[in-house]
C-alpha positions, 0 to 999 in steps of 0.5 A, a space after each residue: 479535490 483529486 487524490 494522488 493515487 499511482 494504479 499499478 496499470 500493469 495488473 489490469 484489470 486487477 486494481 491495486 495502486 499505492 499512495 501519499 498519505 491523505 492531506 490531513 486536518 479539513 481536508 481529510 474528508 474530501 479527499 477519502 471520498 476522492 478514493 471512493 470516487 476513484 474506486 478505492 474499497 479497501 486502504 492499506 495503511 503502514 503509517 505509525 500512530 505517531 505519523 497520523 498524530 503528526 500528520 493530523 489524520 487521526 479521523 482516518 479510519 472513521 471517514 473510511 467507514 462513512 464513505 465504503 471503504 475498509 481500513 486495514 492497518 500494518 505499521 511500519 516505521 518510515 524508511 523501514 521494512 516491516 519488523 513481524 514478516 508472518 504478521 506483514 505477510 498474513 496481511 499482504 496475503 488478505 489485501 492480495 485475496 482482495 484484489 484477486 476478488 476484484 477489490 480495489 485495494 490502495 497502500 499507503 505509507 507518508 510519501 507512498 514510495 518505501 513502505 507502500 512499495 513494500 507492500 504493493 510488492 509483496 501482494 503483487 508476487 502473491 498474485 504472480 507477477 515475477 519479483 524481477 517484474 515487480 518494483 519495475 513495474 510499480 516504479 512506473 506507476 509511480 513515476 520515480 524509483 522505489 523503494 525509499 532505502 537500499 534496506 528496503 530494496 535488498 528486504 524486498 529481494 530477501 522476502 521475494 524469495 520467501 513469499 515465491 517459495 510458499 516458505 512461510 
């Protein structure tokens, strides 16, 4: 089985990639060894308990172990912008400490289009790249236009500002 994984290719040779969450149930092994096969070393989850429930993937984190992969997570309600900016931005920067160490680091969310967006953002402006650049350029990764809600596009110009200005 092949995973959805979207690379944002316009950071290479960094490797950060954002993603649909897993098929769950008897598939969910398969697939995580799919983003071991892909070169994935560390995942981003912002997935609720209530969504991995629902979503049968409660053997996320162990099946991540087994096969390398560090599991790191951050929930954030679906649709939504993250509650605790200094606890989301500790995050982003380890992920973005990760991927500087040449790691390859995926962020996934339900769909991998909002909050996974969000995320890959965040870390991309720790890493450099220009705000105006980035949702750009992980749209075109993506294959569609993110992120998910208007909240979401004007929470991410908000804390551009915030993460550009080392304010935090």
């Amino acid at each position: 089985m092949t995973p959805d994984i979207y690379w944002i290719r316009d950071l290479a040779p960094l490797k950060l990639a954002i993603m649909p969450r897993p098929r769950g149930g008897e598939w969910l092994a398969d697939e995580v060894a799919g983003w071991s096969r892909a070169g994935i070393q560390i995942i981003g989850c912002l997935l609720h308990r209530y969504e991995i429930e629902e979503l049968d993937i409660a053997d996320e984190e162990r099946h991540c172990s087994q096969f390398g992969i560090q599991y790191r997570a951050h929930p954030i309600f679906d649709r939504g912008v993250p509650e605790h900016v200094r606890d989301f931005l500790a995050f982003t920067d380890a992920l973005s400490a990760a991927v500087q160490a040449g790691a390859g680091v995926a962020i996934q969310c339900r769909a991998g289009i909002g909050r996974s967006s969000l995320t890959a953002g965040a870390i991309m402006l720790r890493l450099g790249v220009a705000a105006a650049d980035v949702l750009p350029m992980i749209s075109k990764a993506r294959g569609l236009t993110v992120p998910d809600t208007p909240r979401q596009i004007e929470w991410f110009h908000e804390i551009s500002k915030t993460i550009v200005a080392g304010n935090w």
